[in-house]
C-alpha positions in Angstrom: -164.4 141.0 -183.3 -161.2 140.1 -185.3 -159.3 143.7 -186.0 -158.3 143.6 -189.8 -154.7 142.6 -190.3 -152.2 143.3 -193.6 -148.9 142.3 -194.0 -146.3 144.8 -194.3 -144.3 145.9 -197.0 -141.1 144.2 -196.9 -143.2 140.8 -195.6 -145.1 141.3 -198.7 -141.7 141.2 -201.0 -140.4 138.9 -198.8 -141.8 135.7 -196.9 -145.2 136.1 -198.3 -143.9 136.2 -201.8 -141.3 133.4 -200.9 -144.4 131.1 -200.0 -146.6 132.6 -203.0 -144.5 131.3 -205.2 -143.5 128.0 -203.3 -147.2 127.4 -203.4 -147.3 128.1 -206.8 -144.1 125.9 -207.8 -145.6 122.7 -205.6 -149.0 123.1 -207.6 -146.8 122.8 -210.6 -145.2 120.1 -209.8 -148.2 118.2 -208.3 -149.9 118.2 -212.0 -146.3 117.4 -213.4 -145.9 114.2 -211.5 -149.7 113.2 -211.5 -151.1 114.1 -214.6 -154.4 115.9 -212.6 -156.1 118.5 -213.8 -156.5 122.2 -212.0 -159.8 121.3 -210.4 -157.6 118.6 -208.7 -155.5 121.4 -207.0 -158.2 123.7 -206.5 -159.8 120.8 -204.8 -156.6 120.4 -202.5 -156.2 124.2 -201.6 -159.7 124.4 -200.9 -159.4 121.6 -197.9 -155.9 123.0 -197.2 -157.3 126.4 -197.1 -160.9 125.1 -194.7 -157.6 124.2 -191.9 -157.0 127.8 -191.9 -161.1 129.1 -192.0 -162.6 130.7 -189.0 -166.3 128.6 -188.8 -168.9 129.2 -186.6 -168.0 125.8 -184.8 -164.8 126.6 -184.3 -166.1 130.1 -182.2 -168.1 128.2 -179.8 -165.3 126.1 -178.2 
């Protein structure tokens, strides 16, 4: 079983809030530059975000 795991403090007001807001500022500029609509982005972080997803598949290897 995977032990729970929080960032610390000063990663939390540091390189997690650094790429929060990267995140946020390429979203941004993703609509800007192509006109899509957020269910476009949603759609992207939700594919980016399955690379990242523990699956049932992936425990069996």
């Amino acid at each position: 079983m995977n032990k729970p795991y929080s960032f610390s403090i000063d990663q939390m007001n540091g390189i997690v809030e650094d790429t929060y807001s990267k995140i946020i500022n390429e979203c941004e500029n993703l609509k800007k530059n192509t006109n899509c609509p957020d269910e476009q982005v949603v759609a992207l972080l939700s594919v980016i975000a399955s690379n990242y997803a523990i699956t049932t598949e992936k425990n069996k290897n």
